[in-house]
Each structure stands twice: as structure tokens, then as C-alpha cells.
VEXGUMI-926932 format. One record per residue (C-alpha): residue in one letter; chain; x negated, y negated, z. Coordinates in pm, whole numbers, padded with zeros to 5 digits, m for minus. Layout:
<nodes>
NODE  type  mol      c1      c2      c3
NODE     A    A       X       Y       Z
...
</nodes>
This chain:
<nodes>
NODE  type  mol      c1      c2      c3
NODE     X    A  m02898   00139  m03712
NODE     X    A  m02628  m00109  m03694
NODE     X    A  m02498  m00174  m03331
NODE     X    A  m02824  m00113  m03175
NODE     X    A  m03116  m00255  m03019
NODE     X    A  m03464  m00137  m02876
NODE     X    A  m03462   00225  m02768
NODE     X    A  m03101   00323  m02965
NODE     X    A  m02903   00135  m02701
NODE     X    A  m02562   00003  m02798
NODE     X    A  m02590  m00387  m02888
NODE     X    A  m02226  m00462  m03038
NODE     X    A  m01954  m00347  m03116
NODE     X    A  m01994  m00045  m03388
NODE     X    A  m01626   00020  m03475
NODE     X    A  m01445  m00331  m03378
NODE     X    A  m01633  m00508  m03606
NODE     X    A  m01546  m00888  m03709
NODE     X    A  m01369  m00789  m04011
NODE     X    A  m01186  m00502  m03859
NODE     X    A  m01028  m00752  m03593
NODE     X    A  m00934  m01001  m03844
NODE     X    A  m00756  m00776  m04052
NODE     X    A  m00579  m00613  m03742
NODE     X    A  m00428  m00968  m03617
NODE     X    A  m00355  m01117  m03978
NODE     X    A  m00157  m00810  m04003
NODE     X    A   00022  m00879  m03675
NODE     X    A   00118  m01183  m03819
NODE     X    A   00269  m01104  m04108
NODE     X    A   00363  m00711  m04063
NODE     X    A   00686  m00604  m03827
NODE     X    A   00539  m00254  m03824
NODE     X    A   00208  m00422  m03614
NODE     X    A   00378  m00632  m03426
NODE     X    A   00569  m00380  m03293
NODE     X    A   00261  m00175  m03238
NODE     X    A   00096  m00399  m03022
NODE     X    A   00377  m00466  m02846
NODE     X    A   00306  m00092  m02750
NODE     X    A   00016  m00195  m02693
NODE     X    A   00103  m00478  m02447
NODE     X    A   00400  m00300  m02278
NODE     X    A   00292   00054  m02274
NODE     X    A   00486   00408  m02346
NODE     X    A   00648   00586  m02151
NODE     X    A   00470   00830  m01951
NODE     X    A   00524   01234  m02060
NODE     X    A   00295   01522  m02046
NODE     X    A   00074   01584  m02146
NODE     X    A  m00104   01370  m02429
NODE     X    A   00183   01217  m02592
NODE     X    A   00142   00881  m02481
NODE     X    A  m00055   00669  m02660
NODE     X    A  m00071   00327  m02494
NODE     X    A  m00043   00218  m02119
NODE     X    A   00150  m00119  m02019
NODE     X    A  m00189  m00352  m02116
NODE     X    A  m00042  m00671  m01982
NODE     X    A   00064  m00496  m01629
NODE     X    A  m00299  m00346  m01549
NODE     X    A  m00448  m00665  m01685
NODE     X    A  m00226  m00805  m01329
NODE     X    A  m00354  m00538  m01119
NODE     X    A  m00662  m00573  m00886
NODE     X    A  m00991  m00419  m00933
NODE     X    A  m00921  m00116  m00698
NODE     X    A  m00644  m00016  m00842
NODE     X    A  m00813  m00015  m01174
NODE     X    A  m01072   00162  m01014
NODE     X    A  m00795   00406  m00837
NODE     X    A  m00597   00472  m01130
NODE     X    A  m00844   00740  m01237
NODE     X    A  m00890   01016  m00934
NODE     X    A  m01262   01133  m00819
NODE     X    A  m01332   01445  m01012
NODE     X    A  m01386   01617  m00683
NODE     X    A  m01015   01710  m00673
NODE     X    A  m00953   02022  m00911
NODE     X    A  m00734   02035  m01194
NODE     X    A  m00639   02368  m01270
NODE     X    A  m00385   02582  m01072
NODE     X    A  m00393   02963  m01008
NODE     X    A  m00152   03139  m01191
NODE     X    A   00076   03160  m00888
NODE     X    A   00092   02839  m00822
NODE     X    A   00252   02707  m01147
NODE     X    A   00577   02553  m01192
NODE     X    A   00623   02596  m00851
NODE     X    A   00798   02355  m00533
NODE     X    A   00818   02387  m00188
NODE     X    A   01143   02323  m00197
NODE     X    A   01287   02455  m00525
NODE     X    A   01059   02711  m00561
NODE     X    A   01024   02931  m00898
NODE     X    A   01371   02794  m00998
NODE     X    A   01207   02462  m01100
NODE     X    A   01091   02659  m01404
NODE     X    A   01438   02602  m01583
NODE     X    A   01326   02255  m01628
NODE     X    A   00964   02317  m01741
NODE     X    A   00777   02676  m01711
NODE     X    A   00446   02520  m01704
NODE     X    A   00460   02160  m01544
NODE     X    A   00830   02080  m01362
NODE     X    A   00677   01746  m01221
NODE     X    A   00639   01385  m01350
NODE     X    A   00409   01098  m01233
NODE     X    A   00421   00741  m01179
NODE     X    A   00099   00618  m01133
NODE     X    A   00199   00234  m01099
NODE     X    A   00484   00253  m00843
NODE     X    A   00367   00568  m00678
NODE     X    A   00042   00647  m00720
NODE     X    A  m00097   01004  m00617
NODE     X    A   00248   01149  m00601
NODE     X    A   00394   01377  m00841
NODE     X    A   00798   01416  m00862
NODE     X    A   00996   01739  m00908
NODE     X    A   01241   01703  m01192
NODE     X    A   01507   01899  m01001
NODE     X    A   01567   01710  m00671
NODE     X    A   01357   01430  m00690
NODE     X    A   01148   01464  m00430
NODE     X    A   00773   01339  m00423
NODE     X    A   00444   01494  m00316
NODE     X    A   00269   01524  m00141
NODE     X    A   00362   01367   00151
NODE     X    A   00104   01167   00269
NODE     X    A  m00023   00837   00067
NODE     X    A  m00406   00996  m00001
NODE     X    A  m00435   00646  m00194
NODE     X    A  m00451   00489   00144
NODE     X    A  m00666   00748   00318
NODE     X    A  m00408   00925   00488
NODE     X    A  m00467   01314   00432
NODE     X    A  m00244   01455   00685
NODE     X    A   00053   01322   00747
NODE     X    A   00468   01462   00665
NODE     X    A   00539   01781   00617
NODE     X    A   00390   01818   00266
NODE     X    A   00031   01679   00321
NODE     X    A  m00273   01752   00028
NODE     X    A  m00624   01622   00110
NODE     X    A  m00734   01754  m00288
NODE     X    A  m00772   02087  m00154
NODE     X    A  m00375   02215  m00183
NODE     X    A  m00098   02222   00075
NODE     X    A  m00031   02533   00232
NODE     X    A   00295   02544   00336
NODE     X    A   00480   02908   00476
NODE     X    A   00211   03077   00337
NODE     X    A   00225   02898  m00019
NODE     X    A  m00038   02725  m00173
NODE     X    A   00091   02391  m00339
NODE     X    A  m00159   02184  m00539
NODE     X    A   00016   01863  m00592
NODE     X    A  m00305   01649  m00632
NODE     X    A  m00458   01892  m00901
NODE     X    A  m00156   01812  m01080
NODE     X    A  m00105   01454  m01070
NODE     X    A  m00540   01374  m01102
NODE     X    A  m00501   01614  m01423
NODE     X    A  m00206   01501  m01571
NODE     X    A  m00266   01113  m01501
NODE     X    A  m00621   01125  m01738
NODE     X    A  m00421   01223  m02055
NODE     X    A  m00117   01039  m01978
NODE     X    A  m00211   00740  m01807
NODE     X    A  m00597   00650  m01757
NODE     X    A  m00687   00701  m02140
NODE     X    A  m00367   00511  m02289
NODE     X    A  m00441   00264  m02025
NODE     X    A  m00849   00273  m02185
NODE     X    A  m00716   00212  m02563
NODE     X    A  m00460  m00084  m02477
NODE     X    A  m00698  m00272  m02311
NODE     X    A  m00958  m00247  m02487
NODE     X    A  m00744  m00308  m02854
NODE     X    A  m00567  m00584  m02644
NODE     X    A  m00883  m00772  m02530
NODE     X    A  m01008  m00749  m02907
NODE     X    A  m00678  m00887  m03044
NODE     X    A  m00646  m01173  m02772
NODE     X    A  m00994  m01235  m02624
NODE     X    A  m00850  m01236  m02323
NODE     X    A  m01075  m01172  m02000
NODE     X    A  m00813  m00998  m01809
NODE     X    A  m00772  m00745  m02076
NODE     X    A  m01183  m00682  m02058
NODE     X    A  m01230  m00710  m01736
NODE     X    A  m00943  m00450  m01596
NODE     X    A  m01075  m00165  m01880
NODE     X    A  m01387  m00210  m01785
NODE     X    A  m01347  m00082  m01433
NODE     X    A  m01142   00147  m01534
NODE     X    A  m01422   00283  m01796
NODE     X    A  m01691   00256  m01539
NODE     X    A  m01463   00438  m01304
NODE     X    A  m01413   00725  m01521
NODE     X    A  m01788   00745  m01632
NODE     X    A  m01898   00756  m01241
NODE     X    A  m01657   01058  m01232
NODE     X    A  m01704   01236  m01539
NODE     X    A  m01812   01620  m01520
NODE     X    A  m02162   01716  m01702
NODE     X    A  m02325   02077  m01670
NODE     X    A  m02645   01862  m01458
NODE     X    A  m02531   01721  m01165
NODE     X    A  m02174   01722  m01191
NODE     X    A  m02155   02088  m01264
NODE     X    A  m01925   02166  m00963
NODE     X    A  m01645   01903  m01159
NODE     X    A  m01604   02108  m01458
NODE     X    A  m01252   02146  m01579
NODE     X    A  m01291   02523  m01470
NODE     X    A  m01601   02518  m01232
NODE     X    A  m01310   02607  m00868
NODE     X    A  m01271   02977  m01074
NODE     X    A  m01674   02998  m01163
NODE     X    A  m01671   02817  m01493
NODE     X    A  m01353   03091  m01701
NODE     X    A  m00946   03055  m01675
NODE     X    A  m00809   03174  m01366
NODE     X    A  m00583   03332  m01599
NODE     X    A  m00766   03417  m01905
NODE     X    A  m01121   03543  m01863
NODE     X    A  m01187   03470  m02217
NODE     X    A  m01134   03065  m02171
NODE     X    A  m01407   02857  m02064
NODE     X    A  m01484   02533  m02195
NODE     X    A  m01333   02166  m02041
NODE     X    A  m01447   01875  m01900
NODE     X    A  m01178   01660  m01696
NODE     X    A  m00892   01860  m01912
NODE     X    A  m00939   02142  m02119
NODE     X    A  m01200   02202  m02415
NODE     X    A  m00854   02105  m02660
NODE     X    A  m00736   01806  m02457
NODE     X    A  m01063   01688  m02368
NODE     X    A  m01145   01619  m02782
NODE     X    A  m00825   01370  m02767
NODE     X    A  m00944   01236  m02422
NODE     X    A  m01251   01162  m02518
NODE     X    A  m01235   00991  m02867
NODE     X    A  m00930   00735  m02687
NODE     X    A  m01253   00641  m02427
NODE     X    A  m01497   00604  m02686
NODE     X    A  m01324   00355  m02933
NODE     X    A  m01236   00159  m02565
NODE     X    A  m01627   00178  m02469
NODE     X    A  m01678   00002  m02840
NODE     X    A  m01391  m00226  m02812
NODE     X    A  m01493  m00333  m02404
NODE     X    A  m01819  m00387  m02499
NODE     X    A  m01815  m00735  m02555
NODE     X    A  m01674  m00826  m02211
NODE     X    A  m01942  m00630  m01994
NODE     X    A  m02195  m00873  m01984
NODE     X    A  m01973  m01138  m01976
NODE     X    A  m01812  m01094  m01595
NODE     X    A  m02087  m01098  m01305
NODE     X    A  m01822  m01059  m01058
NODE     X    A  m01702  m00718  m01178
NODE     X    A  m02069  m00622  m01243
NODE     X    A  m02050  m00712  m00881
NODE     X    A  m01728  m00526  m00801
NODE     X    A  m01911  m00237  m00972
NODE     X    A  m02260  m00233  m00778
NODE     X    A  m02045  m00261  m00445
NODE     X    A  m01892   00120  m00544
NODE     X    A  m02237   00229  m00609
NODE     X    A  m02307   00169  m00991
NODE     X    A  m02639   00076  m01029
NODE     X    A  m02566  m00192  m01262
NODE     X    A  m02710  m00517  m01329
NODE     X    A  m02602  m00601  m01710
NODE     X    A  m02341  m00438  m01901
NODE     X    A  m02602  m00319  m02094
NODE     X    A  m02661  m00084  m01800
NODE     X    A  m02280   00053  m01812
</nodes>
């Protein structure tokens, strides 16, 4: 099978091919419609819920240090799904926040204020402590993953930024780098996806060992709300199909660059991946 060595294990790139790349930059070249699409590519969209986005800001991550590439996707520890009561809901605004938005009043911004999520009716972020840092208790608002309680309210401000930042930001992030490093051969491009890919395959949920990280798996595997919903892996069993295909094509188009950088293989074994080749991510 093309692509693949001894044992069926990836060798090269399946869907980038040689010809496919060519094509893509000759049109750059010569088409206004691609240039402007990898300018997308380079510079990012803007950041909406839920899977709208397609590309993240390439040449800004290809800046960024290896642990915040690493960061930008959240452990899978954290949960992602609210119960029911706890929807469209803010400390301070309370239920009236659901003018704005009945099922998510809150955006993100992942580069300038990582694990925070804002409320779009006073601008106020949360939680209150900077959990990127460590810190898991301080201001009045604190969330260690496992909600805020605050005057006998549950608040789940993590859940909602580490589920809303896969679809938004860490898989738009996954498809510009990786279609930026094949259009440029840049190292930057590879490198920064390629934490960011090993990152989110360290965290991803699977029903052996990872069981307890199912989309679901806080409410015993079903909805909170709907009994008849199971299904889901990071996001739910809909999203997921999106998520999943946008971290595929980047696994094809990162390829390339894995075996290429011994100090992020490095980077990598120091959080625990037992790799020694990229053949092993």
C-alpha cells in the first residue's frame, strides 16, 4: 500500500503527495482566490463557536514556544459537558446572559488569555485564577477543572473554554500548520504542529485506558440531558467527525517534519512520550 512500510506503518505522506503540493503553490501564484486562502491560512480566522473556523493564525503559533503549543490543547482530564443547569449561565449576569446566546454566552481567546472564557454581556473573564500557571485557587471566581462553586452555583468555566478551544482553536491551528509547512517547507511551521499533534494524541479519549475522558464519561457514558445521546470523544459524536478529519490531513501533512527535529522529539520524551523517531508519533 502506498505510504507504508513494514508492519502497515505510515512511511510518507498519503494525501500531500508531490503533485498535490505543486499544484497547490502554482496555484498560489497565479490564482487571487489561493492566495487569499493561504493568507487564511497564515493569519488565521477569527475565533467563533463552535466549528466555524477553519484556520488558526499559522505564522503566530509558528512564534510561540513549545509549551504553549503543547498548552494550547487542555488535558482531557477536565470535562466538557455541562449539566443542564449550568448552561448559559454567569456568576454575575446570571440566566440573563441567555439574551446573547441560550447555549454558550462566552467567547475565548486562547492566545492573549489562555484558559479564560469571557461573558459577552459585561466582559468579564473566568475564571479567576490563571490555571495555565498552576494557580487553582486564587480571586473570587477560582476553577481547578472541577467547576467553581460560588453561592451555591456550580460554574464550569474550564469545561467550557477546554471544549470550545478543540473545535475552534487547536484543530484550525492543526490544518494551518500543517498546509503551511507543506506550502513553505518551513521548520517552524512543522515543528509547532507537531507538538501540538502529539499533545492532542497524549490526551485523546479511547474506550481502553482513557475511558474516564470520554466526551460523556462525568454523566456515566449518556447526555446529562438526553438519556438517548451517547457517543463523543473530545466533542460530541457530530463535532468529533469534523474534529477529527482536520487532525488527520495535519498528521499526513506533519509527517515529513517528525523525524526531522531531535530537539522536539526531545521536548516530547521530556512530557512523557515515549518517542525516539517520528516514526514512533
Amino acid at each position: 500500500m502506498r505510504g507504508t512500510g513494514p508492519g502497515g506503518a505510515k512511511a510518507e505522506a498519503t494525501y500531500y503527495t508531490a503533485e498535490r503540493v505543486t499544484t497547490a503553490k502554482k496555484n498560489i501564484e497565479e490564482h487571487d482566490w489561493a492566495k487569499n486562502l493561504f493568507n487564511r491560512v497564515l493569519e488565521g480566522d477569527e475565533i467563533h463557536y463552535y466549528i466555524g473556523p477553519q484556520y488558526g493564525p499559522a505564522n503566530f503559533y509558528a512564534e510561540c514556544d513549545d509549551e504553549f503549543m503543547w498548552m494550547l490543547q487542555p488535558t482531557t482530564k477536565i470535562g466538557r459537558v455541562l449539566p443542564p443547569e449550568s448552561i448559559a449561565n454567569c456568576p454575575v449576569h446570571g440566566t440573563a446572559v441567555r439574551s446573547i446566546n441560550p447555549f454558550c454566552p462566552y467567547r475565548i481567546d486562547p492566545i492573549n488569555n489562555p484558559y479564560k472564557i469571557q461573558c459577552m454581556m459585561g466582559g468579564e473573564w473566568y475564571p479567576s485564577n490563571d490555571y495555565a500557571a498552576g494557580d487553582m485557587t486564587s480571586g473570587e471566581f477560582p476553577d481547578d477543572g472541577n467547576g467553581c462553586l460560588h453561592n451555591g452555583q456550580y460554574y464550569y468555566f474550564l469545561r467550557e473554554y477546554a471544549h470550545m478551544v478543540y473545535g475552534s482553536t487547536v484543530i484550525p491551528a492543526l490544518r494551518s500548520l500543517s498546509q503551511a509547512y507543506q506550502i513553505t517547507g518551513d521548520p517552524r511551521y512543522g515543528r509547532s504542529g507537531s507538538i501540538l499533534l502529539a499533545r492532542l494524541a497524549s490526551e485523546y479519549p479511547n474506550h481502553n485506558d482513557r475511558k474516564d475522558r470520554l466526551y460523556f464519561a462525568k454523566y456515566g457514558g449518556r447526555s446529562p440531558k438526553y438519556a438517548w445521546k451517547t457517543g463523543g470523544m473530545i466533542t460530541d459524536l457530530i463535532w468529533e467527525t469534523f474534529c477529527l478529519e482536520g487532525a488527520v490531513y495535519a498528521y499526513d501533512g506533519l509527517y515529513a517534519h517528525m523525524d526531522q527535529d531531535e530537539s522536539m522529539l526531545a521536548f516530547l520524551r521530556n512530557k512523557g512520550l515515549p518517542v525516539n523517531t517520528g516514526g514512533g508519533l
